[in-house]
N, C-alpha and C positions, 0 to 999 in steps of 0.2 A: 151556559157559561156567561155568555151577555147579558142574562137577567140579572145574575149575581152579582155583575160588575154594578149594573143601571143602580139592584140595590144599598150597592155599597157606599157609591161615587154619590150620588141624587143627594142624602142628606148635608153631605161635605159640600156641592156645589149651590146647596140653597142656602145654605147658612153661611158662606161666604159671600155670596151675591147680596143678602139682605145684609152683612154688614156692611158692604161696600155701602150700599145703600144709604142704609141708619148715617154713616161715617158723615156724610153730605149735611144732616141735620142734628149732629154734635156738635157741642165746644170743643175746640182744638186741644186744650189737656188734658178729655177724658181717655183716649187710645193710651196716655201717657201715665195716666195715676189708675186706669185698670195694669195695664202690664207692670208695674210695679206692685201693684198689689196683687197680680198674682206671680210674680216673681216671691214675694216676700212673706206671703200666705201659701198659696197653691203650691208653691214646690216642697215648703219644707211639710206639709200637712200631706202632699203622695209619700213622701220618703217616710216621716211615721207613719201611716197607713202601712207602708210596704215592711219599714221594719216589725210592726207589732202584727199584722196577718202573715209573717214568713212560716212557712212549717219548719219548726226546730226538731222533729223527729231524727232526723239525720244527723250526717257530720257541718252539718251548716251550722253553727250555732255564732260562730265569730265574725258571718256576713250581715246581720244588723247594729254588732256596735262598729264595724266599719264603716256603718253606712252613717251612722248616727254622730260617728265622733268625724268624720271627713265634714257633715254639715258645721256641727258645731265650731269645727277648723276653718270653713268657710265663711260664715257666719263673723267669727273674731277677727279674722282678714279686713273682711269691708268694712266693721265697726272702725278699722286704723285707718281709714285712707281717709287723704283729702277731701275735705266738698270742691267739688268746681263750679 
């Protein structure tokens, strides 16, 4: 059971530790224009991932244009707002 942990835990703690790291010899807006780009890439590119590999065999069929039309809802939301 402590092996599996060590195996689970070790990549997660190495790859945090080296970004701490890295972080030290970055420019201060790249933590800042990654996370928006993967807020603005990355999430809506899992959510099609997730909607187009869904198994529609079942009664699921109305759980990807939920998913699809909730983004594109969210999406036209932040397009309204103010810049600050």
């Amino acid at each position: 059971m402590f092996e599996t942990l060590v195996q689970a835990y070790s990549p997660l703690v190495f790859w945090v530790g080296l970004g701490i790291i890295a972080l030290r010899f970055t420019p201060e807006s790249l933590p800042r224009i990654l996370g928006r780009g993967l807020y603005w890439v990355g999430v809506p590119w899992q959510i099609f991932s997730l909607a187009r590999y869904t198994d529609l065999s079942g009664d699921v069929g109305l759980v990807p244009l939920i998913t699809v039309s909730t983004l594109l809802f969210g999406i036209l939301l932040a397009g309204g707002r103010p810049r600050v």
